[in-house]
C-alpha atoms as an extended CHARMM CRD file, in Angstrom:
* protein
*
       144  EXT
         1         1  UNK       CA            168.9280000000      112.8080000000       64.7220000000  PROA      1               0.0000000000
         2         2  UNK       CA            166.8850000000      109.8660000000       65.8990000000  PROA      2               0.0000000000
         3         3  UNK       CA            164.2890000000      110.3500000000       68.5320000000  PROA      3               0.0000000000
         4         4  UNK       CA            164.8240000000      107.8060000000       71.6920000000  PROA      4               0.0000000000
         5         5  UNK       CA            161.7780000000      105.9300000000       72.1480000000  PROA      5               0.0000000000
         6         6  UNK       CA            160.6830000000      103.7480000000       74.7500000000  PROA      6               0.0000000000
         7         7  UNK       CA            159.6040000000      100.1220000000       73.4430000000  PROA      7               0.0000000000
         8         8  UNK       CA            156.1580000000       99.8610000000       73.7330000000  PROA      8               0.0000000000
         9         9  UNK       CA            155.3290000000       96.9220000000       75.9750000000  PROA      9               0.0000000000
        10        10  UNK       CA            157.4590000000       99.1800000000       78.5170000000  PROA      10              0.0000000000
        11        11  UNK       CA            155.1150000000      102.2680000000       78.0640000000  PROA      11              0.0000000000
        12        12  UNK       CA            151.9390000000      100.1070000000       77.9740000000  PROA      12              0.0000000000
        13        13  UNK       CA            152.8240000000       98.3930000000       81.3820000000  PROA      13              0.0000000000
        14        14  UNK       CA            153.4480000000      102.1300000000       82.9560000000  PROA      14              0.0000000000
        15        15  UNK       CA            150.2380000000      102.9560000000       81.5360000000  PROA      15              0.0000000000
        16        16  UNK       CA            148.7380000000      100.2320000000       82.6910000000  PROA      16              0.0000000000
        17        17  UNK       CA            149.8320000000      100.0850000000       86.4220000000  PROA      17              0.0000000000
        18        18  UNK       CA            149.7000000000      104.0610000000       86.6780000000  PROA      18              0.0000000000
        19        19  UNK       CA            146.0120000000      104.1270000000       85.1690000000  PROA      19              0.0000000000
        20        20  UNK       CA            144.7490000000      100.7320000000       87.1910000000  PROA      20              0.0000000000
        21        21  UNK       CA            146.0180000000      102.7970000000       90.3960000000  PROA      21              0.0000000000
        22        22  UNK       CA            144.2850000000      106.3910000000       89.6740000000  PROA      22              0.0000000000
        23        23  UNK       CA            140.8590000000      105.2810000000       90.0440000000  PROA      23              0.0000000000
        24        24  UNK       CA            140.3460000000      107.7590000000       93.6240000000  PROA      24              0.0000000000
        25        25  UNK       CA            141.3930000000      110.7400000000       91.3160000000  PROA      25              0.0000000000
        26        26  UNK       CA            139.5000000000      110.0540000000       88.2030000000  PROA      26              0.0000000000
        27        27  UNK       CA            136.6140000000      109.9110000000       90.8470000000  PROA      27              0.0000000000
        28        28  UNK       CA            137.4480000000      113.0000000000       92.9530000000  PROA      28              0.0000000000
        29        29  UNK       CA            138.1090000000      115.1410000000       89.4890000000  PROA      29              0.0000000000
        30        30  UNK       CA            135.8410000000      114.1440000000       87.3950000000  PROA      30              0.0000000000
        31        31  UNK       CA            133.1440000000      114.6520000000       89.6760000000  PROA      31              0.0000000000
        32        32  UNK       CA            134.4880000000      118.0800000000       90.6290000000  PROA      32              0.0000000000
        33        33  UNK       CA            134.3570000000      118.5970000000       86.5080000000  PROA      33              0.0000000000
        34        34  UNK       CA            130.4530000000      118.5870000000       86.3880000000  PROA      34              0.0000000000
        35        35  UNK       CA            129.3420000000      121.6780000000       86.4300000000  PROA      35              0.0000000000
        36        36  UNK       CA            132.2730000000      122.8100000000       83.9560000000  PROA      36              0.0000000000
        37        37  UNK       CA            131.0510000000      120.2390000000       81.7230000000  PROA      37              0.0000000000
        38        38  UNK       CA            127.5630000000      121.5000000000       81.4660000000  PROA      38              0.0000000000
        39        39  UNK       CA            128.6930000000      124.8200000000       80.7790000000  PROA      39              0.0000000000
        40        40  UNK       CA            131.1020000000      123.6300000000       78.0460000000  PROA      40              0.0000000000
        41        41  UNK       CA            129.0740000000      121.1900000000       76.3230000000  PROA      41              0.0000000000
        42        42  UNK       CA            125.8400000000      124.3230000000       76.1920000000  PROA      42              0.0000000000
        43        43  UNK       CA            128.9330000000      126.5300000000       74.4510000000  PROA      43              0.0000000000
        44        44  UNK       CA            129.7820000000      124.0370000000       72.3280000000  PROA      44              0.0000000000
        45        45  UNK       CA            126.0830000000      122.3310000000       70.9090000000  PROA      45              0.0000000000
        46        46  UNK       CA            126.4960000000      124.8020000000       67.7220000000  PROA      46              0.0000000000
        47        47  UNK       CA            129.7730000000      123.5550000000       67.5830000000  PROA      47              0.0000000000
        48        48  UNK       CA            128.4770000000      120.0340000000       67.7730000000  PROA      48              0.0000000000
        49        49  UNK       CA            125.2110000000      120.0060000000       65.1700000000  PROA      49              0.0000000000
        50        50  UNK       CA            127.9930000000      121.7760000000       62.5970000000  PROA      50              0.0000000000
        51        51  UNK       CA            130.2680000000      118.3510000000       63.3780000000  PROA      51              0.0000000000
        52        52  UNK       CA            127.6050000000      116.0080000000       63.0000000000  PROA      52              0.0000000000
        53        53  UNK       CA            126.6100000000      117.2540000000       59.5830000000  PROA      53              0.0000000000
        54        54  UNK       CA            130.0170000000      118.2080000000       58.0970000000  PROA      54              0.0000000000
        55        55  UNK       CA            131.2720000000      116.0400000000       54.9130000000  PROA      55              0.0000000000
        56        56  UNK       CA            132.6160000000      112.9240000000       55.3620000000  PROA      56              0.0000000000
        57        57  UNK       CA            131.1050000000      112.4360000000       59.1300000000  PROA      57              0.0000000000
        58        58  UNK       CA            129.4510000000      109.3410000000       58.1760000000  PROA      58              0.0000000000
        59        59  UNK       CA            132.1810000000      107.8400000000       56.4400000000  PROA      59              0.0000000000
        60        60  UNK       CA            134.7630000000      108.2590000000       59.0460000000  PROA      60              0.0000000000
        61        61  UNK       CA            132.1410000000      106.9430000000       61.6160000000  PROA      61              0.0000000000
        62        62  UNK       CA            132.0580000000      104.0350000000       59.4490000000  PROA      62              0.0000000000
        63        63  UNK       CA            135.6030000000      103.5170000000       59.0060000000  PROA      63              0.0000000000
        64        64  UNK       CA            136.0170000000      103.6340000000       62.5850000000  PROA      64              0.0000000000
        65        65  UNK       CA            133.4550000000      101.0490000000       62.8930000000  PROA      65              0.0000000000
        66        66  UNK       CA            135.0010000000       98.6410000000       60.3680000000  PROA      66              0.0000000000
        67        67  UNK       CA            138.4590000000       99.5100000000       61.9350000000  PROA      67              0.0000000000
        68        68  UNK       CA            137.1320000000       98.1940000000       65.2290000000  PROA      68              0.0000000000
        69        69  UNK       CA            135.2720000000       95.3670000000       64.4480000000  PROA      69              0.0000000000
        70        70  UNK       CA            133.1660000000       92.7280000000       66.4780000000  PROA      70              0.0000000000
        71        71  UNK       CA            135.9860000000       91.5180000000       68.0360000000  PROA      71              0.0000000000
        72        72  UNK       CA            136.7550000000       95.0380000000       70.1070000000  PROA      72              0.0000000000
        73        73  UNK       CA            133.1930000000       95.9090000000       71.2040000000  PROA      73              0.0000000000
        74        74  UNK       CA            132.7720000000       92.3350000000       72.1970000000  PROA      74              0.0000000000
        75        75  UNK       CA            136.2240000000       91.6760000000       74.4090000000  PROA      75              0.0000000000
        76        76  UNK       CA            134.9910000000       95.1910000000       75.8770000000  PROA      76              0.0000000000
        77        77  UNK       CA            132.1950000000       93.4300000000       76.9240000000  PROA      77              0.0000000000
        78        78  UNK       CA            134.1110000000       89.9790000000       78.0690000000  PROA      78              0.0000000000
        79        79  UNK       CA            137.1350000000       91.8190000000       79.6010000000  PROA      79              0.0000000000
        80        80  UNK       CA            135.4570000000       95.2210000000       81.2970000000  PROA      80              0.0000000000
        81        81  UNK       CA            131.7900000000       95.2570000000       80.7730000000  PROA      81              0.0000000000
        82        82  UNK       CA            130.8440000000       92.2430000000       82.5160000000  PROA      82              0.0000000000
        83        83  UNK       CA            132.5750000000       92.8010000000       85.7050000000  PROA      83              0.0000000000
        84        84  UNK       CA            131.0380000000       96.1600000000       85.8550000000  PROA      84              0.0000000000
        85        85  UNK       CA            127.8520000000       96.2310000000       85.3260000000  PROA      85              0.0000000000
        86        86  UNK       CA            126.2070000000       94.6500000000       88.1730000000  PROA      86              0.0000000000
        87        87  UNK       CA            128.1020000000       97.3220000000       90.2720000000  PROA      87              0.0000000000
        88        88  UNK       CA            126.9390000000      100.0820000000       87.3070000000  PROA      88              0.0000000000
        89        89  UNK       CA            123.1760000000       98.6190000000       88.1260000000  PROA      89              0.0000000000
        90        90  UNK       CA            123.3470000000       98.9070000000       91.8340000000  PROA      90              0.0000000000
        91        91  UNK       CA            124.7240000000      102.5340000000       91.9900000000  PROA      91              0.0000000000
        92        92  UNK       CA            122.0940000000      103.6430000000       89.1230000000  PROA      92              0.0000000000
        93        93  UNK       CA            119.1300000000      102.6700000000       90.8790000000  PROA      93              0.0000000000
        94        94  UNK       CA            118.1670000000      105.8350000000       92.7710000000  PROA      94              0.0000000000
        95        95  UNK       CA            118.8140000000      107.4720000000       88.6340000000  PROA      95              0.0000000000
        96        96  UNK       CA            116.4090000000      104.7350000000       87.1750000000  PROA      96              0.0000000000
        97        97  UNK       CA            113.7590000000      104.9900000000       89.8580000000  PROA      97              0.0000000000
        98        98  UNK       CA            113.9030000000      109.0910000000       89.8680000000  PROA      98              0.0000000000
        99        99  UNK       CA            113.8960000000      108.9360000000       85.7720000000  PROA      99              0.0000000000
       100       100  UNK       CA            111.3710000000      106.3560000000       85.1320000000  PROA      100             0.0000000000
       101       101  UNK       CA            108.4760000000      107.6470000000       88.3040000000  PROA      101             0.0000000000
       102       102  UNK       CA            106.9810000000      110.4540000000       85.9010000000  PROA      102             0.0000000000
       103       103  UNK       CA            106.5200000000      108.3490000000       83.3320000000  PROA      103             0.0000000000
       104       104  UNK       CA            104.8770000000      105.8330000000       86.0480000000  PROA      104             0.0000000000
       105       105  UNK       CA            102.7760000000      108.3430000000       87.3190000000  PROA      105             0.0000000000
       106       106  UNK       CA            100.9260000000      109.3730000000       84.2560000000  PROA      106             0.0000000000
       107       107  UNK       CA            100.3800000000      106.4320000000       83.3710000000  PROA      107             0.0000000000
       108       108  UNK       CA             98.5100000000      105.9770000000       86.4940000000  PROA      108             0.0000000000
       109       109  UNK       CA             96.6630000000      109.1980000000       86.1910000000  PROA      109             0.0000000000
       110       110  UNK       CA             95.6560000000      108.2520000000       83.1390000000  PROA      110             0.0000000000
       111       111  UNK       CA             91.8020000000      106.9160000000       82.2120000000  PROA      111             0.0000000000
       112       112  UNK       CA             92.1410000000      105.0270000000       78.8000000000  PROA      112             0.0000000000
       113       113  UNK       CA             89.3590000000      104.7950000000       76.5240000000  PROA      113             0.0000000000
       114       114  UNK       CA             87.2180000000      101.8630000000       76.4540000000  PROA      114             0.0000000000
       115       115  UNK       CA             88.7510000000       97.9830000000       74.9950000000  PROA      115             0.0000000000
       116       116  UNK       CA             86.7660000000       96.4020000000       72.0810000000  PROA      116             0.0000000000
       117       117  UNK       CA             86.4190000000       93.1310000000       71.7500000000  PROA      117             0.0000000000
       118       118  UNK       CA             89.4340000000       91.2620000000       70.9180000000  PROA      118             0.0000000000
       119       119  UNK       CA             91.4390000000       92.4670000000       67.6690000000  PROA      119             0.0000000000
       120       120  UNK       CA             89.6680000000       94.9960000000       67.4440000000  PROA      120             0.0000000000
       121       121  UNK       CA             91.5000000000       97.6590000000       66.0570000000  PROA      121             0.0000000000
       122       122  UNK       CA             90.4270000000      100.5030000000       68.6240000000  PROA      122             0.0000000000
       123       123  UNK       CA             92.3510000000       98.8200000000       70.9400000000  PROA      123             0.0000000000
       124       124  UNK       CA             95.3300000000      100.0470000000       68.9200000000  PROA      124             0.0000000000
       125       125  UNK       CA             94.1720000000      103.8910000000       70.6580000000  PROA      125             0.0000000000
       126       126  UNK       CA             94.8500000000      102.7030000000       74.1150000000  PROA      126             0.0000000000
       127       127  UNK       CA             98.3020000000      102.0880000000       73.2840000000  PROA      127             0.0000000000
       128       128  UNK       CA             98.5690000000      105.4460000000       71.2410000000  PROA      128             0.0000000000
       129       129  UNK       CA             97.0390000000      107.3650000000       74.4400000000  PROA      129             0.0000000000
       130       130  UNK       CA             99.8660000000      106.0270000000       77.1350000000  PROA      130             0.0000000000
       131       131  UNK       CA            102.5290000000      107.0490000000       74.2610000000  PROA      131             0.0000000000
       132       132  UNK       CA            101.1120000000      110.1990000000       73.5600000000  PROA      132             0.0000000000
       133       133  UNK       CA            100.8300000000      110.8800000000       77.1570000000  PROA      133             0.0000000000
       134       134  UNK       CA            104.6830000000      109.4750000000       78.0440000000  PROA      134             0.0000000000
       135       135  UNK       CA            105.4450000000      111.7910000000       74.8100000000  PROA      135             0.0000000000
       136       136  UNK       CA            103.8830000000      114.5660000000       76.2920000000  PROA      136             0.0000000000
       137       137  UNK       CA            105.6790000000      114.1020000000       79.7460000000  PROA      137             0.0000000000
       138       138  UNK       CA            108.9440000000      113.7610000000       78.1240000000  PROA      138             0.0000000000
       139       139  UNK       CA            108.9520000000      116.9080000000       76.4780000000  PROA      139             0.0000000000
       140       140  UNK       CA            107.6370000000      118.3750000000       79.4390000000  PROA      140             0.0000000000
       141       141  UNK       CA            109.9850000000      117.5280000000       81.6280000000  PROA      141             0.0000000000
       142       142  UNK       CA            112.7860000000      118.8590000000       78.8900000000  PROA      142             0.0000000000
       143       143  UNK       CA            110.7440000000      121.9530000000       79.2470000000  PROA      143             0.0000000000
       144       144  UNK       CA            109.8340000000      122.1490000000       75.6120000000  PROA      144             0.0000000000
């Protein structure tokens, strides 16, 4: 027996107009899903180094990629991304500002060795001691 199926420009323009309208509940559950998420994704990190390395990973990754192409990631970019990421960049500033001030403030705390004369290689250490310390504060604030 046959299965009935709808045509598909039928089930893409439900999908469509049901999916363009649920915007309020994507919101109101997926931010409800947070703390369920954290929990799930610590359970599952074994789970997720064993994925990473299994055989064939990086071929299917691949294949994906070559199955996709240029031409998806960039009309992503032309038909979603653009319109939303001005929006994306206003509501992530309090993130960005809260992320990026520890990082600011040890690099003000910190008293860099002396500068050489121009190309002089010791100059090369001044840039080593604000990476060392951002490296430092990163794995700090990871609490490693």
């Amino acid at each position: 027996m046959a299965i009935k199926v709808k045509p598909i420009a039928a089930s893409t323009a439900k999908w469509a107009t049901n999916a363009s309208g649920a915007s309020t509940i994507f919101a109101t559950e997926a931010a409800a899903a947070g703390a369920e998420w954290e929990a799930r994704a610590k359970e599952g990190n074994a789970n997720y180094d064993k994925a990473i390395h299994a055989a064939g990973v990086v071929a299917r990754q691949l294949a994906g990629i070559v199955k996709a192409g240029a031409k998806k990631f960039t009309d992503g970019i032309n038909l979603k991304g653009r319109d939303r990421f001005s929006s994306g960049v206003n509501v992530s500033k309090p993130n960005y500002q809260a992320g990026a001030e520890p990082y600011y403030a040890t690099m003000a705390a910190l008293s860099l060795s002396a500068r050489g004369p121009r190309g002089d290689a010791s100059n090369y250490n001044r840039s080593k001691e604000v990476g060392d310390a951002n490296h430092a504060k990163r794995l700090a604030l990871l609490g490693m």
